[in-house]
N, C-alpha and C positions, 0 to 999 in steps of 0.2 A: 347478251344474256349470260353468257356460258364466262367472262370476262367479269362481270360483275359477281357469281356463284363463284370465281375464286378469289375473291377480293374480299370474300363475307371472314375466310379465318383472321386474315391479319388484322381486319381491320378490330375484329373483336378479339384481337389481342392487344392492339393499340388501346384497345378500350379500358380493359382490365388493367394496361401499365400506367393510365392516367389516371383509373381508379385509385389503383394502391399508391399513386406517387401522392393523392390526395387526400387519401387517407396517411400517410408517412408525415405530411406536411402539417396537417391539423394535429396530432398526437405526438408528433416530435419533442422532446423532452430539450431541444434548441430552439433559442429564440431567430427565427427564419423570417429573412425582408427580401419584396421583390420591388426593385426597379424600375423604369426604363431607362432608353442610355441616357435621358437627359438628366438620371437621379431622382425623377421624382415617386414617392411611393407609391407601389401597384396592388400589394399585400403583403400582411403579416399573418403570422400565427396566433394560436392563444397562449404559448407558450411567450412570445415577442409581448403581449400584453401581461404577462404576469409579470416579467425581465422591468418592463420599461414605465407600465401604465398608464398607457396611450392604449385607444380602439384603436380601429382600421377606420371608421368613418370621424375621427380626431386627426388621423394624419394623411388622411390617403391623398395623394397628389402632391406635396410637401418633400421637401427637401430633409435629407437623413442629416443633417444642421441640425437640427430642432432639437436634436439628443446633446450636442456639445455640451461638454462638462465646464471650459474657458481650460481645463489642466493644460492641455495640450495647444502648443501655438503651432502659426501657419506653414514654420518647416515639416512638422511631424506628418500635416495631412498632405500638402504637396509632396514628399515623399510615401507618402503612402500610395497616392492616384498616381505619382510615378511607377511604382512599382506595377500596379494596377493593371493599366493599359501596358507595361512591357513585357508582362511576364504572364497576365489572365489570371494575376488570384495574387491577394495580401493577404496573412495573418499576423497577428500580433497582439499583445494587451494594449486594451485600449479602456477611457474613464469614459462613462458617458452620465447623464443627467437623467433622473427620474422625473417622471412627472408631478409625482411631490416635492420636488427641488433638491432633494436629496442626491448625492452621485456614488455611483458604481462602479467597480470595475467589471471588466467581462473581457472573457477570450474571445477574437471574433476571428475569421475568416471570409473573405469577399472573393467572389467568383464573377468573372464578366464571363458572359452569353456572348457569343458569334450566329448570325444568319450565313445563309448559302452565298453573299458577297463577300462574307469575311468582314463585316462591320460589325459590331457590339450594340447587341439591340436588347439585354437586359445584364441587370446586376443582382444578383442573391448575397446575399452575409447568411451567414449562419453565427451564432453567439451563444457564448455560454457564462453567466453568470458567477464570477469566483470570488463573490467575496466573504463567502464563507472559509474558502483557502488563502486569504490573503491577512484574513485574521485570524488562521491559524499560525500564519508564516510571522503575521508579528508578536502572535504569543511568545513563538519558537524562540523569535527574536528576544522579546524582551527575557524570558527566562533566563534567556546566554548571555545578557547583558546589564541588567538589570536588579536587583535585591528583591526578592518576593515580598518579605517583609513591610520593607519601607519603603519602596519604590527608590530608592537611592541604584544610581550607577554602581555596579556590580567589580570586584577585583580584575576581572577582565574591560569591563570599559574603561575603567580607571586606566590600568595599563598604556591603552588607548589613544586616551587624550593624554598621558604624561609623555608619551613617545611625540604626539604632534606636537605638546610645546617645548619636548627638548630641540626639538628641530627647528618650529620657528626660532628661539630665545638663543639659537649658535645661530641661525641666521641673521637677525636683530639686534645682538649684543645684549639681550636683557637678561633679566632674574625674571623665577619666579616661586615661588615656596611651598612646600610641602607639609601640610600637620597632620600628625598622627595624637589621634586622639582616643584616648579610655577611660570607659566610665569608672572612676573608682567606687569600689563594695558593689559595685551591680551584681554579683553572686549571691551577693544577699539576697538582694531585691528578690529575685528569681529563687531562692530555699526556702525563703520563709513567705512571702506573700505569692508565691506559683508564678508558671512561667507563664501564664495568661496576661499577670498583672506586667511581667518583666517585659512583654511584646509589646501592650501598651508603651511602657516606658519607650523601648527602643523608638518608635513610630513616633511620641511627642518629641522626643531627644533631635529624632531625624528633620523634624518639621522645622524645630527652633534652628535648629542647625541652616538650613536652606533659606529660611528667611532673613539671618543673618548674616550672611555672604554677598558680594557681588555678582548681577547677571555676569554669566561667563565664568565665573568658577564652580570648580567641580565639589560637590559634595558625595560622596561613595561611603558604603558601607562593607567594610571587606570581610567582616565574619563578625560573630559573638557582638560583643561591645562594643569593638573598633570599627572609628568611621576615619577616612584621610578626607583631605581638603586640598586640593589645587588651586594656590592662589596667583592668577599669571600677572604678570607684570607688577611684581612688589618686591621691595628689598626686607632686610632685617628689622627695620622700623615701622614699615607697616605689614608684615607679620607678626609683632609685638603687640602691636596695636588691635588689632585681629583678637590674637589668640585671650587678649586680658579681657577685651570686650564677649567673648565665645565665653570664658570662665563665669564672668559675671553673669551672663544667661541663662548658662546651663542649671546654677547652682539654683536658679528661682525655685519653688517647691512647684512640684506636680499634680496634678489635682486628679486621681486616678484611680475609679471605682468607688466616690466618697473617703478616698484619703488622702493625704499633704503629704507626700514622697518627696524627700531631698534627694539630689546627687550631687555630686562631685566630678570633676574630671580630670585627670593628667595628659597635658599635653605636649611632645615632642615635633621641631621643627627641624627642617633641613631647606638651605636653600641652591638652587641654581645658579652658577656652578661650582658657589664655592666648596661645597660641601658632596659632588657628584657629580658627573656628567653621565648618567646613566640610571633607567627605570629602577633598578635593583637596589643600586648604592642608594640610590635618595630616599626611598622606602624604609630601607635596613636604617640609614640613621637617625632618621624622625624617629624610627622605631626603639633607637638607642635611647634617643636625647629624651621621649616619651619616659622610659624608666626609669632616666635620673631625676623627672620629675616627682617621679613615684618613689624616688628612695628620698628624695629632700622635701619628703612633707605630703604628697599630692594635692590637690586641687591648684596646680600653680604649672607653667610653663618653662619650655629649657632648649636654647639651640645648641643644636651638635656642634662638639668640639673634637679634635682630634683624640686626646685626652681618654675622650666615653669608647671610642670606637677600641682601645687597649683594652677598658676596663669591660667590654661586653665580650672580648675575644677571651677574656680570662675568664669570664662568668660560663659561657657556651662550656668551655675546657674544663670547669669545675662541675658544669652540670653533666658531661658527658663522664666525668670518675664517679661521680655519686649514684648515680644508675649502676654504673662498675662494682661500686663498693656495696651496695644493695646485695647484687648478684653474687659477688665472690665475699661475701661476708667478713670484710673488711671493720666493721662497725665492733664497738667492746663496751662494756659498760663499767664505770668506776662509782664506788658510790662514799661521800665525804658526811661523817660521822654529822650528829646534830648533838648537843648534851644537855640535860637539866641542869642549870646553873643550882639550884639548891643542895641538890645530892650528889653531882657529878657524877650522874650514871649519863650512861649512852639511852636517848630517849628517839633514836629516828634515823634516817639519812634522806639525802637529796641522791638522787642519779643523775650522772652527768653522762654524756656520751662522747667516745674518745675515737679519732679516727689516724689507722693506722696504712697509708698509703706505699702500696708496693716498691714505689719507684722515690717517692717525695719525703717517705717517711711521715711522724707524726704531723695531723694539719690539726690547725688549732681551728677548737668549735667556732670561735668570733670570726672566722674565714669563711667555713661550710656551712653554717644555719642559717646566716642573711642570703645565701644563693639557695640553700633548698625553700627556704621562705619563698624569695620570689620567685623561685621556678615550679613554686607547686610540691617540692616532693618531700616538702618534711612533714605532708601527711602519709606516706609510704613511711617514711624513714621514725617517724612518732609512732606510729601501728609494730613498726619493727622494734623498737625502744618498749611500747605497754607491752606486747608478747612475752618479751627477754627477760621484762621484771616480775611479771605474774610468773614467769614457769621458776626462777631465780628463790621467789618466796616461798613457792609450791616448795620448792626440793629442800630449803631449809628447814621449814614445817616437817617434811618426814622427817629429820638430820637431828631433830629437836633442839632448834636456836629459838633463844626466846622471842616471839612475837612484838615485831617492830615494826612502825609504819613507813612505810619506803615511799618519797615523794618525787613524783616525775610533773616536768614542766610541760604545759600544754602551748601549742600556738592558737593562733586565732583563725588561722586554716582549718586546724585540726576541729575544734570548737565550731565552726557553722558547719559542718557537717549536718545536714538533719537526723542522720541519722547514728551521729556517735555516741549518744548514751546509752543507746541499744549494744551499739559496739566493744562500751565497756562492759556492761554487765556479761555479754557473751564471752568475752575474756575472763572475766574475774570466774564465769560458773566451769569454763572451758579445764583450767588446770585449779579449781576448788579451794581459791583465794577467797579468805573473808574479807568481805568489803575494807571493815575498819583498818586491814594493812596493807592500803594503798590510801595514797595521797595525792591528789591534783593540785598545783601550783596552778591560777593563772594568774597574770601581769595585769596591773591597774589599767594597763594601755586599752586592755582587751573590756573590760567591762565600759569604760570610756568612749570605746569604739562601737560595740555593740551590746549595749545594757540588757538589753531583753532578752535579745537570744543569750548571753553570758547566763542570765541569771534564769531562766529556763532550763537551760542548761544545768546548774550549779543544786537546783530545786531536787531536779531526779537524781543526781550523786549524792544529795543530801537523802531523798527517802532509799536509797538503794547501801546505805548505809557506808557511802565513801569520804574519807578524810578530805576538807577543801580550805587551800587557803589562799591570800593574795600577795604573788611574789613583788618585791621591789616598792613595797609599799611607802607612798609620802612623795613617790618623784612622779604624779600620773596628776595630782591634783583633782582627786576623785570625790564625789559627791558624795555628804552625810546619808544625803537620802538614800543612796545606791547602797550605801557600807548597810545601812541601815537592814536594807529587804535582805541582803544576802546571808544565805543559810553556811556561813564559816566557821571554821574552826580556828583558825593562824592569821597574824601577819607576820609577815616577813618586812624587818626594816633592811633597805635596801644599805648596801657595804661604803656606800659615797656618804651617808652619814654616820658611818660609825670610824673612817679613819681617821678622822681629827677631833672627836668628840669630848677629848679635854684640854685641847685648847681653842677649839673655833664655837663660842659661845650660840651662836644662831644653830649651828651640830646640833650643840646639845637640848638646845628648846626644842628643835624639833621630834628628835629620840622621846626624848620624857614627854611631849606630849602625844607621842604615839603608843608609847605604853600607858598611857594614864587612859587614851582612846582605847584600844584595844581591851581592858580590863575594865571600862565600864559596858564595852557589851560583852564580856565575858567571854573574850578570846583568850588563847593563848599569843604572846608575843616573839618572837625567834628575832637575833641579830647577825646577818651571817658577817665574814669580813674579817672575825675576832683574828688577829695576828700577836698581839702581846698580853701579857698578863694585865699588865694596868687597864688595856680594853676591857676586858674583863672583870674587872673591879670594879670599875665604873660604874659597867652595865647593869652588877651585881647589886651597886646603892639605888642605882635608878628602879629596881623591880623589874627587869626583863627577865621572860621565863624560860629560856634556850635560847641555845647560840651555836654557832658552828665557823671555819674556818682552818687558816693554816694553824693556828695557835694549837688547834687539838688535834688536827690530822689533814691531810692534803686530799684529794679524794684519791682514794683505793680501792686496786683492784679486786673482785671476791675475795681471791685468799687472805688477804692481808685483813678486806673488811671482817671477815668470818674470826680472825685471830684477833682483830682488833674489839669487837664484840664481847669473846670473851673476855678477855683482860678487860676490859672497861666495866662490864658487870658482875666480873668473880665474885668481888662482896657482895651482890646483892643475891647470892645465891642461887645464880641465870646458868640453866641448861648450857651448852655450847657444845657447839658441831663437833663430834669425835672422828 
C-alpha cells in the first residue's frame, strides 16, 4: 500500500508529460510522422495533413513511399537510411508529392527510437514545408540573373554563359559570335509616346528576338535598348546570315496600344577568337562594330575590324576632352556675316563654334560635333552654345548695335528633347532676348527623321515668335508635304550646289528651282558657300535673297564681328557698338 501511495506522484507526472507531449504533437506547427521499425505509418499530425493531404486513416499502416516525388533516385534514399540507422537521425531537403499530385519541397528530419535492447522500435520525421522560401530564393535568383523586364538573361548571366563557351570553343577549336544590338530612335519611342508604350516595345523586340534564334543561344538584354546574342558554334557567315534575318524582323511594325510603331536596329558583331579571346574584348567590339553600323546609315549590320577598335579609342579620347572643354571653357563662338544681296547690307549671322584645345590646339568642328553627336553631349555643349548667344545679343542690345537675327544650328538630339522649347523660351526671357533675334537652323535630315516631333517643335518657335529655318536645303530630298506644314522663314541652299553653279548645268536647276520654291511659299532664300564675285552674280540674276561665306567674311570672332557690323551698315545709318 504505502509502495503504491508513493508511486501516485510520478506516475501523475508521467501523466501530465504525455499529456503535453500530446498536446505539443497535435498543435505543432511541423508536419510530425510516426512509424514502426518496419516504416509503416502509426500517426500523423494535422499539421502532416495540411503539408501532405493525406488523413491518418488514408495512410495509416502504409509505407512513407506513398509521398515520393520520382526527383529523387535510389542513391539519395539508401544513403539517407544509411545515415539513419548509423547515426539515429537524418535531416535534409528533401521533394515529396502532394496528394493532389502536385510536389513540394520541405525540410525534414527523421529520428529513430531505441527500446531497453537497443533495437529501433519507431521512427518520427518532423518536416517543415519551404516552399515558400524556395520561391523566394528563386525570385532572389532570377532578379540577379535575369531582366525584369523581359525576362531575357540579365548582364550577369550573359557573362556567364559567354565564359562557358569561351572555354568550351578553346577546348573544341570552334567560333562562336557575338551581336550587340540597338534599337535605333527608341528615345523617341519613349519622349513622345511614354515609357509605358516604350516597355511594351522593349518586351515585343525581346519576344521576336528569342523566337528568332537557335535553342541554345543566349538572348540578354543588358540595359536600355541593348540586347546581345550568343550565337555558339557559327562563323562570320552564319552570323551575317543571323544578323540580316534579325534586321528584317525587327523592322516589321509593332502593333502597340492601337498603334503601327516602326523600328529599327544597328547591329555590331564580334566573333570567337578572332576578334577576342576574352568576356570583355568581345563585348567591347560588337560594341564598336555596333556604332559603325550607326555611323554608316543604321538599320544594317558591321563586323569588327581592327580598324574600328583605333577609331573608338580615338572617339573615348575625344569624348573624355569635350567634357574637359565643357568644364574649363574651352568652347568660343565665331559668327560669319549673312548679306542682302539687294542693298549689300549685313542682314544676319550664323554662329559657329570654335574649339580651342589646351594641348592639340584649334580642332576642327567636322572632328568634335560627330562625337558629341554620338556620345550624347552636344545637347550639353548646344545648351552651352544658345546661353553664349542669348547673353552675346543681350549685351549688344545695351551697346546699341543694330538688331540682327543670329542663327544657331540645332541637332536632332537637342530637338527631341521634350522638353526644349520650354528651354528656349527660359533662355530667351532669362537675359530679355526678343524672340525675333534668334534664329534656329534645322537640317532637312532632322524633319526627314522625325517629322512630327520637328514640326511640333518648330509650331511653338513659330508662336513664341522665333526666326526658323532649314539648313542644307535640297540634299535631304524632303517632302512638299512636310515643306508645306512648316511654319519657316529661310532656306538655306546648301554650299555643294552653289560651288560649280556656272558651269555644272544640273547645279544650277537645282539653285533656281529652289529659289523659285522658296518664294512661292514666301520664304526667304540664303546661299551660303559664296567665295567669288561671279557666285554672286549669278546668284544675284537667279533672285536669291542672301548669301554668306568666304567672299564677304570668314567667320569672326565678336570683335571683329562687332567692327564688321559697323562698317557693313555705316550707310544705312546703323547704331554701332562704341
Amino acid at each position: 500500500m504505502l509502495d503504491g501511495v508513493s508511486d501516485m506522484p510520478a506516475r501523475r507526472v508521467m501523466r501530465n508529460e504525455l499529456h503535453l507531449a500530446s498536446v505539443i504533437f497535435a498543435n505543432s506547427n511541423e508536419a510530425i510522422m510516426i512509424t514502426d521499425a518496419e516504416a509503416r505509418i502509426l500517426s500523423i499530425n494535422s499539421a502532416f495533413t495540411q503539408v501532405s493531404g493525406y488523413t491518418l486513416d488514408e495512410i495509416y499502416g502504409k509505407n512513407p513511399k506513398l509521398l515520393a516525388s520520382g526527383i529523387h533516385d535510389a542513391g539519395f534514399y539508401q544513403d539517407m537510411w544509411e545515415s539513419l540507422i548509423a547515426t539515429g537521425s537524418w535531416s535534409g531537403e528533401i521533394w515529396d508529392k502532394h496528394k493532389s499530385g502536385h510536389l513540394y519541397p520541405k525540410w525534414m528530419k527523421i529520428i529513430a527510437l531505441k527500446g531497453e535492447d537497443d533495437l529501433i522500435t519507431h521512427f518520427i520525421s518532423f518536416a517543415t514545408d519551404i516552399s515558400a522560401r524556395k520561391e523566394a530564393e528563386q525570385n532572389i535568383e532570377h532578379l540577379a540573373y535575369y531582366d525584369v523586364l523581359t525576362g531575357l538573361p540579365n548582364r550577369t548571366l550573359l557573362h556567364d554563359r559567354i565564359k562557358q563557351h569561351v572555354a568550351a570553343a578553346h577546348r573544341d577549336k570552334q567560333r562562336f559570335a557575338l551581336m550587340f544590338i540597338d534599337l535605333d530612335r527608341f528615345k523617341y519611342v519613349n519622349d513622345s509616346m511614354g515609357h509605358a508604350v516604350g516597355d511594351q516595345l522593349l518586351q515585343a523586340v525581346a519576344t521576336r528576338l528569342q523566337e528568332n534564334v537557335r535553342e541554345g543561344d543566349t538572348v540578354s538584354r543588358i540595359g536600355g535598348d541593348e540586347f546581345v546574342i550568343l550565337l555558339r558554334e557559327t562563323d562570320t557567315d552564319g552570323a551575317a546570315h543571323v544578323a540580316q534575318s534579325l534586321l528584317d524582323m525587327l523592322h516589321q511594325p509593332y502593333e502597340i496600344d492601337g498603334m503601327r510603331i516602326p523600328i529599327h536596329a544597328s547591329i555590331g558583331i564580334s566573333i570567337y577568337p578572332d576578334n577576342g579571346l576574352d568576356i570583355g574584348t568581345l563585348i567591347k567590339h560588337a560594341d564598336v562594330a555596333m556604332y559603325r553600323a550607326k555611323e554608316d546609315g543604321r538599320n544594317s549590320f558591321r563586323f569588327f575590324t581592327t580598324e574600328m577598335d583605333s577609331r573608338i579609342n580615338q572617339l573615348f579620347s575625344m569624348e573624355k576632352d569635350l567634357r574637359l572643354a565643357l568644364e574649363r571653357n574651352e568652347f568660343h563662338l565665331c559668327f560669319q556675316p549673312q548679306m542682302d544681296i539687294a542693298s549689300g547690307r549685313l542682314c544676319g549671322a550664323e554662329v559657329l563654334i570654335r574649339w580651342n584645345h589646351p594641348e592639340k590646339g584649334a580642332i576642327s568642328p567636322a572632328e568634335f560635333i560627330p562625337v558629341a553627336e554620338e556620345t550624347g553631349l552636344i545637347i550639353a555643349i548646344g545648351d552651352w552654345v544658345l546661353h553664349t548667344t542669348c547673353k552675346k545679343i543681350a549685351a549688344w542690345r545695351r551697346q546699341g548695335m543694330l538688331p540682327l537675327p543670329i542663327a544657331i544650328n540645332l541637332s536632332l538630339r537637342q530637338l527631341l528633347q521634350p522638353d526644349f522649347a520650354q528651354q528656349v523660351a527660359t533662355v530667351l526671357e532669362k537675359y530679355d532676348v526678343p524672340p525675333n533675334e534668334l534664329e534656329l537652323e534645322v537640317t532637312e535630315s532632322i524633319m526627314l527623321n522625325d517629322a512630327q516631333v520637328a514640326l511640333n517643335f518648330l509650331d511653338k518657335m513659330r508662336d513664341l515668335g522665333v526666326r526658323l529655318s532649314i539648313d542644307d536645303f535640297g540634299t535631304g530630298y524632303s517632302s512638299l508635304s512636310y515643306l508645306k506644314k512648316m511654319p519657316i522663314h529661310k532656306l538655306k541652299i546648301d554650299k555643294s550646289f552653289v560651288s560649280d553653279i556656272q558651269t555644272d548645268p544640273n547645279d544650277e536647276a537645282i539653285v533656281r528651282s529652289i529659289i523659285a520654291l522658296g518664294h512661292q511659299f514666301k520664304l526667304s532664300v540664303i546661299a551660303e558657300g559664296i567665295e567669288r564675285q561671279e557666285q554672286m552674280d549669278y546668284l544675284k540674276t537667279l533672285g536669291c535673297d542672301e548669301m554668306q561665306g568666304y567672299f564677304y567674311a570668314r567667320p569672326l570672332t565678336e570683335e571683329d564681328f562687332v567692327r564688321f557690323a559697323c562698317d557693313a551698315n555705316r550707310t544705312a545709318d546703323a547704331k554701332c557698338i562704341r
